[in-house]
N, CA and C atoms as an extended XYZ file, in Angstrom:
453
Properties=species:S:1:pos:R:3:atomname:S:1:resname:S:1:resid:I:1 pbc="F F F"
N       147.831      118.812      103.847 N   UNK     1
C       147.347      117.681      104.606 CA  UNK     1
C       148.339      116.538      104.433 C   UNK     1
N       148.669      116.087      105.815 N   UNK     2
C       149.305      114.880      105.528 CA  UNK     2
C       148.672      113.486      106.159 C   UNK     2
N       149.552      112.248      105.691 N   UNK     3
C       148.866      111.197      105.907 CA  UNK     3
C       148.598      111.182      107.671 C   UNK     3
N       149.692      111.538      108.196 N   UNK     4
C       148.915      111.967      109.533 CA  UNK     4
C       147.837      112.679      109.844 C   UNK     4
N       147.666      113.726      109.154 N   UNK     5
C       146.156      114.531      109.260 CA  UNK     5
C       145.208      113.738      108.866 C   UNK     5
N       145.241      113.039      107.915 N   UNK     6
C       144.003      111.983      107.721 CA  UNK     6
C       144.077      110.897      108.446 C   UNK     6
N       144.859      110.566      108.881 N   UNK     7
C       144.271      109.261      110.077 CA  UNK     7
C       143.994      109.567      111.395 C   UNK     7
N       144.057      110.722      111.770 N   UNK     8
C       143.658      111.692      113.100 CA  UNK     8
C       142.319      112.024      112.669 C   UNK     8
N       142.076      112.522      111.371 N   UNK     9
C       140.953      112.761      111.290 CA  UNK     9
C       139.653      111.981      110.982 C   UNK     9
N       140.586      110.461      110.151 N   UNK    10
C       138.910      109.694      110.718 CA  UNK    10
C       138.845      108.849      111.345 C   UNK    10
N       140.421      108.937      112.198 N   UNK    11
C       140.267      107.478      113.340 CA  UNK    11
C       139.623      108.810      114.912 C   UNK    11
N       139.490      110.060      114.434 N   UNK    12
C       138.220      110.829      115.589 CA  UNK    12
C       136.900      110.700      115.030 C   UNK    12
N       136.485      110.133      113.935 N   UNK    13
C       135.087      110.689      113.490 CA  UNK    13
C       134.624      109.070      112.926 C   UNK    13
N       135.610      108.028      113.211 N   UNK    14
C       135.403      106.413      112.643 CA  UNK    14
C       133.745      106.139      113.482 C   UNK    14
N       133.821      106.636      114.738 N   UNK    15
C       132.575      106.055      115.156 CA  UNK    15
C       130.773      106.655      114.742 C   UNK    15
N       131.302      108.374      114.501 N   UNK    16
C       130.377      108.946      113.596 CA  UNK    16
C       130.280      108.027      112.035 C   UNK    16
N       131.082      107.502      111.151 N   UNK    17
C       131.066      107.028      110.029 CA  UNK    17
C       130.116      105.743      110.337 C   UNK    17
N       130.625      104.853      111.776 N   UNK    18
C       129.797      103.518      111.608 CA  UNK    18
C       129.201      103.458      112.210 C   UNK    18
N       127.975      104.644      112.588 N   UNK    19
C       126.931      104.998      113.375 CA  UNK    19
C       126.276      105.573      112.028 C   UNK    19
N       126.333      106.630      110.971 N   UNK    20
C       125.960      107.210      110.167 CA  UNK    20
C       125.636      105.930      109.090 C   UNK    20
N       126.566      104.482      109.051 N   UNK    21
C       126.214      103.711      107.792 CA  UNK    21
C       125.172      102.898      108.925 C   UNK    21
N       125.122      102.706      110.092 N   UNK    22
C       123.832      101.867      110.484 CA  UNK    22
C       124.722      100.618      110.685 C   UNK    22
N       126.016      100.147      111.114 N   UNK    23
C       126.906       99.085      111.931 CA  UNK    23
C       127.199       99.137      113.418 C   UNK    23
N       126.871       97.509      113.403 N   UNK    24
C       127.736       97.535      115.066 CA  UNK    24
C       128.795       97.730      114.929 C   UNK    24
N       129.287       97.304      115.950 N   UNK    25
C       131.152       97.799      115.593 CA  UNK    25
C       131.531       96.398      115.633 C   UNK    25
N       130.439       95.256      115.569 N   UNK    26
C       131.212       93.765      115.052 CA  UNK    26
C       131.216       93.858      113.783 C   UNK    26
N       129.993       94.337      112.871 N   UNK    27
C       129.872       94.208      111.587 CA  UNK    27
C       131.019       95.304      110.850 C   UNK    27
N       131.118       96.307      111.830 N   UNK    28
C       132.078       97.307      111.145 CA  UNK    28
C       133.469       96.868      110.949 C   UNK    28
N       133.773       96.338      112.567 N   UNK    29
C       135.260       95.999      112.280 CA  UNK    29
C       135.361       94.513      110.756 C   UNK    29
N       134.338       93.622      111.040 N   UNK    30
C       134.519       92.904      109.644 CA  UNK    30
C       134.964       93.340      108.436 C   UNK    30
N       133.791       94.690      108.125 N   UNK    31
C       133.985       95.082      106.993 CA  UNK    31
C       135.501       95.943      106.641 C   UNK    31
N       135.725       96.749      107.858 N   UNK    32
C       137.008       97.275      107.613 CA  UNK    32
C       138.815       96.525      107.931 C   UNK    32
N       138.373       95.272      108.423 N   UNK    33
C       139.011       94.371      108.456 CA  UNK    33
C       140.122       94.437      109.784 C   UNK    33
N       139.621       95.215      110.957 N   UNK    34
C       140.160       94.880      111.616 CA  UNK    34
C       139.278       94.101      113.082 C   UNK    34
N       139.973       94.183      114.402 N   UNK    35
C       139.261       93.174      115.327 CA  UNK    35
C       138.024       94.187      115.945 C   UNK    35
N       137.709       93.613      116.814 N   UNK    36
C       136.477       94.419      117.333 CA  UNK    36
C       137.351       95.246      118.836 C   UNK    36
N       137.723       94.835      119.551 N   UNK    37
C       138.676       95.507      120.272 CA  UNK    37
C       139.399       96.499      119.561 C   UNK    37
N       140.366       96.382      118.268 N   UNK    38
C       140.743       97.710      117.591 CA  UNK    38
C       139.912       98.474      117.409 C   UNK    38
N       138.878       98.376      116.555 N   UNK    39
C       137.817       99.433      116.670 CA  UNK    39
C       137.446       99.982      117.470 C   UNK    39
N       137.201       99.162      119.084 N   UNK    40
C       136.789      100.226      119.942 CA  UNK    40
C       137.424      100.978      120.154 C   UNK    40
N       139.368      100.569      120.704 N   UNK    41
C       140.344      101.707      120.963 CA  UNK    41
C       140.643      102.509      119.669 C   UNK    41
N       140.246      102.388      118.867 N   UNK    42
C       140.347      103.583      117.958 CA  UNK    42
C       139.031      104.578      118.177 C   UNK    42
N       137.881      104.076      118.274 N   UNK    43
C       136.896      104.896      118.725 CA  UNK    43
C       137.179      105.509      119.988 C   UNK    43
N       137.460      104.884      120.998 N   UNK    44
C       137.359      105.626      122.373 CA  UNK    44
C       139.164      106.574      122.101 C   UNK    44
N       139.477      106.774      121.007 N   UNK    45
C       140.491      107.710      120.880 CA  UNK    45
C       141.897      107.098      121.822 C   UNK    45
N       142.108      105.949      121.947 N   UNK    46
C       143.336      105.571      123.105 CA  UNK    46
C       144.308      104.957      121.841 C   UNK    46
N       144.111      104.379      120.298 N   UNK    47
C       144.973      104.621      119.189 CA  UNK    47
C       144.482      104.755      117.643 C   UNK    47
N       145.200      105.497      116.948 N   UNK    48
C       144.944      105.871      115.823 CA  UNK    48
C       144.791      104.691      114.943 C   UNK    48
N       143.751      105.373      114.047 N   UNK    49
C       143.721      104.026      113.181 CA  UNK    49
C       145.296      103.937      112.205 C   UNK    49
N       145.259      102.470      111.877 N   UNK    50
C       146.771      102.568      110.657 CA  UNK    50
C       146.202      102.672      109.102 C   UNK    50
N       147.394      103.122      108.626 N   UNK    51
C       146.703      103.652      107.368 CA  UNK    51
C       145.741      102.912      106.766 C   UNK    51
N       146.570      101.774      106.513 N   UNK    52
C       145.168      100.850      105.728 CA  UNK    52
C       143.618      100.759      106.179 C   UNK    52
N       143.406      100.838      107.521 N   UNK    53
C       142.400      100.369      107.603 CA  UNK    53
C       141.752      102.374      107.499 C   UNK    53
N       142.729      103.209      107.289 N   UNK    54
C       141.775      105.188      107.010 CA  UNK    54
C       141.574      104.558      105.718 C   UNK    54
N       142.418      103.916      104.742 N   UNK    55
C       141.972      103.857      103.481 CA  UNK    55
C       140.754      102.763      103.230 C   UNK    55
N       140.607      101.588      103.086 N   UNK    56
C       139.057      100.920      103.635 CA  UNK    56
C       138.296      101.833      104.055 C   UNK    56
N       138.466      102.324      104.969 N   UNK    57
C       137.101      103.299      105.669 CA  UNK    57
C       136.901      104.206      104.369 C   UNK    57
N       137.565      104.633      104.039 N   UNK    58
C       137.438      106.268      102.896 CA  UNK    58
C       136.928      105.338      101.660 C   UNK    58
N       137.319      103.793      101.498 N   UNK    59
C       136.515      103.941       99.955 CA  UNK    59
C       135.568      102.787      100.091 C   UNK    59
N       135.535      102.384      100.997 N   UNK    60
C       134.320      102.302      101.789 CA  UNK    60
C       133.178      102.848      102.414 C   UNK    60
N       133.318      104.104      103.004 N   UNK    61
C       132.053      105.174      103.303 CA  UNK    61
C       132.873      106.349      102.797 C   UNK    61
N       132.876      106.129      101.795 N   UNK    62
C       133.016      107.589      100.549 CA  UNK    62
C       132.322      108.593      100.787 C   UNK    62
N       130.925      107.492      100.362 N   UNK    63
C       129.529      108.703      100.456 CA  UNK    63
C       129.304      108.808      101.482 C   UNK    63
N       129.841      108.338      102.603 N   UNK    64
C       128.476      108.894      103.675 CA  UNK    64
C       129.216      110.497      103.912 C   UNK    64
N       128.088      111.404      104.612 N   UNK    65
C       127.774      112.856      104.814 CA  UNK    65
C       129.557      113.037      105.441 C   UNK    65
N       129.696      112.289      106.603 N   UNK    66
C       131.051      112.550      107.584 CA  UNK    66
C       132.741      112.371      106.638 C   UNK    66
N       132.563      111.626      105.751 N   UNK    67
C       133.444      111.581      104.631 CA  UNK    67
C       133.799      112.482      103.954 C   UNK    67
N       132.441      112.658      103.525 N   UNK    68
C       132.307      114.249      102.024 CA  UNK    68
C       132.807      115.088      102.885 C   UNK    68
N       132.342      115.475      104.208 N   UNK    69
C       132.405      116.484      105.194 CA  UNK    69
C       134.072      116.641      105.383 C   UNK    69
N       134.448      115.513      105.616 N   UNK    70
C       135.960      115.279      105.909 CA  UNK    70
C       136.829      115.930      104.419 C   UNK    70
N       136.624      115.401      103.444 N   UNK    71
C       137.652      115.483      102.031 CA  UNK    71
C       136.877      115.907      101.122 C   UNK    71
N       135.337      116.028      101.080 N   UNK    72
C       135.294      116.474       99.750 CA  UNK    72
C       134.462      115.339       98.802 C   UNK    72
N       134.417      115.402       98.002 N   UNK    73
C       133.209      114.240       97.204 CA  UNK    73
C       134.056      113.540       96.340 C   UNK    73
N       135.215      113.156       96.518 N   UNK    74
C       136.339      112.546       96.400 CA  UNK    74
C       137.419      112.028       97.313 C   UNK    74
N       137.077      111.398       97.973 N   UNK    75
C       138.254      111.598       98.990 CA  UNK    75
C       139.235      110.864       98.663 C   UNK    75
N       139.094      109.399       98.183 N   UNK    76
C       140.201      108.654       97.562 CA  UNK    76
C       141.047      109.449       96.894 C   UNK    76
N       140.613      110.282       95.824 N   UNK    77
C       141.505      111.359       95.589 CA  UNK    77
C       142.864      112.191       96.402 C   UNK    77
N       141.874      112.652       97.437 N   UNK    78
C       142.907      113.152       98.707 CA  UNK    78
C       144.019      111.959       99.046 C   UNK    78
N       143.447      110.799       99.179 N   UNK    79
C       144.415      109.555       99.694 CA  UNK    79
C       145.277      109.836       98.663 C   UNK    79
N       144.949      109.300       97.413 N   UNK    80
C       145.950      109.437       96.323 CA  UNK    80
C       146.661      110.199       96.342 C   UNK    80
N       146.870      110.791       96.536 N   UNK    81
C       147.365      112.729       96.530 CA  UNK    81
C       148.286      112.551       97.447 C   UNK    81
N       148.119      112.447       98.688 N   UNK    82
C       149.216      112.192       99.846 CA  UNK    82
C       150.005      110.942       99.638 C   UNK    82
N       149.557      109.461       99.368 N   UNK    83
C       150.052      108.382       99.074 CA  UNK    83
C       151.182      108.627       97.827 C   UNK    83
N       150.844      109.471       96.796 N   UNK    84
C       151.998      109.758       96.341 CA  UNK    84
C       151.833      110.800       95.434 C   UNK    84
N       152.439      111.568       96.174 N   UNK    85
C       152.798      112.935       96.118 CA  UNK    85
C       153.704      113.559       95.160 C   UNK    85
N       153.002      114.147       94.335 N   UNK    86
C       153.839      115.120       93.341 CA  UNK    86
C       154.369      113.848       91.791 C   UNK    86
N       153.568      113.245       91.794 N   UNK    87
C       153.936      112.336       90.365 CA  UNK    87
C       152.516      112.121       89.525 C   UNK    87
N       153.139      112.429       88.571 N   UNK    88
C       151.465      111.897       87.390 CA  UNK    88
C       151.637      110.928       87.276 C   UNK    88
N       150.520      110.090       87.610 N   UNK    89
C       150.424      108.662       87.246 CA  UNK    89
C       149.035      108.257       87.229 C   UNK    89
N       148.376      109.269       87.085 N   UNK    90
C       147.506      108.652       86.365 CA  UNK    90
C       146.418      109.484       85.476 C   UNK    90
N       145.579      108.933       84.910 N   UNK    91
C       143.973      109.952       84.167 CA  UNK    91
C       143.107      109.360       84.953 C   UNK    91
N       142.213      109.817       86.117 N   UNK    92
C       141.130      109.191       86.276 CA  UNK    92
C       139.906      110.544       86.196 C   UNK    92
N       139.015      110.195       85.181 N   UNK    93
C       138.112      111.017       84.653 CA  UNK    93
C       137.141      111.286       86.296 C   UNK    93
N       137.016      113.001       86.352 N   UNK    94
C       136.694      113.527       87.503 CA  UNK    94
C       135.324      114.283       86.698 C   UNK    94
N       134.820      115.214       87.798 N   UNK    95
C       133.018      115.663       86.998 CA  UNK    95
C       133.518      117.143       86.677 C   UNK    95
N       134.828      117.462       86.566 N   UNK    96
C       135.157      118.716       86.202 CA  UNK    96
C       135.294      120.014       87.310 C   UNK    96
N       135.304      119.818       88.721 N   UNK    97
C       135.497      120.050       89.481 CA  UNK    97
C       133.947      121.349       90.402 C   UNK    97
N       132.686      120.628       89.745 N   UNK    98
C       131.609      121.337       90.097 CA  UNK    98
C       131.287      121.776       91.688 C   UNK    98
N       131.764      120.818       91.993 N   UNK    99
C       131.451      120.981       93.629 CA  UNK    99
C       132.864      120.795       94.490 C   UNK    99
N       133.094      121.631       95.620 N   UNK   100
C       134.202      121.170       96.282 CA  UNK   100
C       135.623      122.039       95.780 C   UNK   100
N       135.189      122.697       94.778 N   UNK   101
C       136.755      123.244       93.616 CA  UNK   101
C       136.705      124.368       93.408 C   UNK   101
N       137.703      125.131       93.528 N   UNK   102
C       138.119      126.387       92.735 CA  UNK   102
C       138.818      126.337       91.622 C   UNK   102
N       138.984      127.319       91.044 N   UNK   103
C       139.780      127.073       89.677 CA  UNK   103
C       141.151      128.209       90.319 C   UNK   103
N       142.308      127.815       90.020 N   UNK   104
C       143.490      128.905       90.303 CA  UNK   104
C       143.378      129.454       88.974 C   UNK   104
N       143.979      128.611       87.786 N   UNK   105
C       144.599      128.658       86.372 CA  UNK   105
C       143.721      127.687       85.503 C   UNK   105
N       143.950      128.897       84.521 N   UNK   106
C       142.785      127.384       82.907 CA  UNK   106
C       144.062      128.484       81.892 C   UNK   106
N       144.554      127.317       80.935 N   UNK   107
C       145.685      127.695       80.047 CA  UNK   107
C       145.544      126.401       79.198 C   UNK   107
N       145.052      126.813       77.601 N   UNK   108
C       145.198      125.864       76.939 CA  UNK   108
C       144.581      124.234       76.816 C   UNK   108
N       143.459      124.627       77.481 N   UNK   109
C       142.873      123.491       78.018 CA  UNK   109
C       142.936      122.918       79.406 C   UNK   109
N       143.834      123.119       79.918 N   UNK   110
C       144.122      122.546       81.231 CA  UNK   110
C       143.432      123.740       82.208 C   UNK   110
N       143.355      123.177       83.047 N   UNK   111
C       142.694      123.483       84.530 CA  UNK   111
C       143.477      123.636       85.813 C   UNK   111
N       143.640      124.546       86.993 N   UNK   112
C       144.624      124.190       87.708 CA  UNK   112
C       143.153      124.590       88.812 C   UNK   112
N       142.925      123.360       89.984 N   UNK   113
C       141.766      123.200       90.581 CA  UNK   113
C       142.519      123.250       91.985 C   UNK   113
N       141.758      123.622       93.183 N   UNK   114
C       141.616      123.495       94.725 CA  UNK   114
C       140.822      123.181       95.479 C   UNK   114
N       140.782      121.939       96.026 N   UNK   115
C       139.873      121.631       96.690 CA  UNK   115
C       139.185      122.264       98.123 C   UNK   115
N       138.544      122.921       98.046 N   UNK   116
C       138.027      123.717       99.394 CA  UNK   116
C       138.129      123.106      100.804 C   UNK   116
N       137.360      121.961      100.703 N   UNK   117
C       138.039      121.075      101.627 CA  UNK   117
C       139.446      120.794      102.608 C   UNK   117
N       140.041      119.676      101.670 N   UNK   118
C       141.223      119.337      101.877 CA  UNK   118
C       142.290      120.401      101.529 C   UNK   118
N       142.163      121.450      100.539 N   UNK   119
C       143.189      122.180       99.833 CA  UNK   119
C       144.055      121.511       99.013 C   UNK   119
N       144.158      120.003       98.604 N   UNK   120
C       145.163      119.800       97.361 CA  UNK   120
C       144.646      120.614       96.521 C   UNK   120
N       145.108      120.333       95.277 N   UNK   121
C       145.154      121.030       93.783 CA  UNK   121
C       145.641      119.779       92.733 C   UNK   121
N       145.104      119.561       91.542 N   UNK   122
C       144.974      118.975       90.839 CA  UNK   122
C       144.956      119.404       89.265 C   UNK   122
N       145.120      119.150       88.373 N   UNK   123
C       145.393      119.405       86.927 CA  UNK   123
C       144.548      118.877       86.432 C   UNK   123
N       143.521      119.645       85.779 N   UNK   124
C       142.739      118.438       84.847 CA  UNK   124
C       142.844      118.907       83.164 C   UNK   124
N       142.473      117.940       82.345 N   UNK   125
C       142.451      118.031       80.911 CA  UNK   125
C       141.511      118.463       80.360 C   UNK   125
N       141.409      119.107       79.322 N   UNK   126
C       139.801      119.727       78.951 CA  UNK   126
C       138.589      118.603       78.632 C   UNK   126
N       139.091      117.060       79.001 N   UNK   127
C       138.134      116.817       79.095 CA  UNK   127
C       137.579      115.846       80.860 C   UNK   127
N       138.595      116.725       81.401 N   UNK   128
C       138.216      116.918       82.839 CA  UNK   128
C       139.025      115.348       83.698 C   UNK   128
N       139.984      114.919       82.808 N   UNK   129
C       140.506      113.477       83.585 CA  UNK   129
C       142.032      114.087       84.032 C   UNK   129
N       141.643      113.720       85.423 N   UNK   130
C       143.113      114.355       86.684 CA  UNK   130
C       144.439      114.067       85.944 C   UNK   130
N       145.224      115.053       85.808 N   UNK   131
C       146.386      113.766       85.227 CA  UNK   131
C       147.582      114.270       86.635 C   UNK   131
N       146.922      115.425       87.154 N   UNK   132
C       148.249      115.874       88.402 CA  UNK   132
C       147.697      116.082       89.671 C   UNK   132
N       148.392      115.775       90.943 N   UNK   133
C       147.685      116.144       91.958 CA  UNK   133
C       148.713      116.380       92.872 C   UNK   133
N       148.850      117.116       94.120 N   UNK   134
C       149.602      117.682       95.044 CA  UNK   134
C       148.967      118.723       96.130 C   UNK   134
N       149.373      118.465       97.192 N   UNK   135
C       149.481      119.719       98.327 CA  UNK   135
C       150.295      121.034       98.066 C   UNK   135
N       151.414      120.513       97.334 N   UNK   136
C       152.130      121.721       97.603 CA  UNK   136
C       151.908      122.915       96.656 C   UNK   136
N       151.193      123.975       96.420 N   UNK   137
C       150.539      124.654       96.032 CA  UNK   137
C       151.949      125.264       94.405 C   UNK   137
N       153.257      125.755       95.357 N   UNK   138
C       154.155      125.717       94.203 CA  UNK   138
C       154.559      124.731       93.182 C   UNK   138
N       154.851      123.502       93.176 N   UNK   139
C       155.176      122.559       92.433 CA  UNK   139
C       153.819      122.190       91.538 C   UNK   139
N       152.451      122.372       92.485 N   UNK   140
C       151.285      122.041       91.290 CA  UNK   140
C       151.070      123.193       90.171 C   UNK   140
N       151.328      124.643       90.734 N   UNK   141
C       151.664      125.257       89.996 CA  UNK   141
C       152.702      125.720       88.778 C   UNK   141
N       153.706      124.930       89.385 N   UNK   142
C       154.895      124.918       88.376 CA  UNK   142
C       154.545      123.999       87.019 C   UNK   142
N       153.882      122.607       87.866 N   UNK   143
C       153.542      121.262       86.482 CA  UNK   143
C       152.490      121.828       85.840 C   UNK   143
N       151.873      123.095       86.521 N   UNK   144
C       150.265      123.392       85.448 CA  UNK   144
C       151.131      124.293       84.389 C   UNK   144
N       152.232      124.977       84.566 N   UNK   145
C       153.056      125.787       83.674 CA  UNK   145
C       153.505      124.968       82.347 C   UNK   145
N       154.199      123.794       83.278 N   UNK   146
C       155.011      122.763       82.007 CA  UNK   146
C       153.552      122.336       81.106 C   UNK   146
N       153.081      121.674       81.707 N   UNK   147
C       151.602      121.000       81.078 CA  UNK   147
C       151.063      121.926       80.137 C   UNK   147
N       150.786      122.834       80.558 N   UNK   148
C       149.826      123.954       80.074 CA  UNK   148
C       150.889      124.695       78.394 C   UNK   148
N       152.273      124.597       78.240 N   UNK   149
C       152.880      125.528       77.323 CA  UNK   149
C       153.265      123.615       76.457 C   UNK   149
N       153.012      122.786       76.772 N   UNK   150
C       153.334      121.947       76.131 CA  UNK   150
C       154.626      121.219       76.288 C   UNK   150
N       155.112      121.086       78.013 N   UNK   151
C       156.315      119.973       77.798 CA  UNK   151
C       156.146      119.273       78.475 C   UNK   151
């Protein structure tokens, strides 16, 4: 998935999201900070939303059903993941990947996870905080190798 796939995908489904939270599209565009005219031409599909305002929307209606539906019960995650790609930078403690996840690899504590969804993959620690994330299925596999034998 790339950052193009996610702004195709919720600048088509933006008007399901602010129909599903219960907004006009005055109160919506407020909250997501753009005009009320942008919102509509992003709704009536004539332009894509820009990134910033897919990211507002995503950690903004996280939870609603069309979100989860979209990425998964994380989706900021997914953002993260594409926004920057293939670097650890960070621990943010996840629920261990119960819903939404496969497991590829478990070595030594570590975890090598797939999101059903979106399909990134992610590294977690045995006590379940992300420290890696990526699309590209080889390189997440390669860092679950280094990680996992200790370098």
């Amino acid at each position: 998935m790339t950052r193009d796939d996610i702004i195709m995908k919720v600048s088509e489904k933006l008007r399901l999201i602010r129909t599903e939270a219960g907004y006009t599209q005055d109160k919506m565009a407020d909250i997501i900070g753009v005009s009320k005219k942008t919102l509509v031409q992003i709704e009536k599909g004539r332009v894509p939303a820009g990134w910033s305002t897919v990211v507002a929307v995503c950690a903004l209606f996280r939870e609603t059903e069309t979100v989860q539906f979209l990425f998964g019960n994380e989706p900021l995650e997914v953002l993260e993941t594409v926004a920057r790609e293939g670097i650890d930078y960070r621990k943010g403690k996840t629920m261990g990947g119960k819903i939404w996840w496969r497991e590829i690899k478990r070595k030594n504590g570590y975890i090598l996870q797939q999101n059903i969804l979106s399909k990134h993959l992610r590294i977690l620690d045995e006590e379940h905080y992300r420290i890696y994330s990526s699309f590209d299925e080889e390189s997440a596999s390669q860092r679950f190798d280094e990680i996992a034998a200790g370098k």
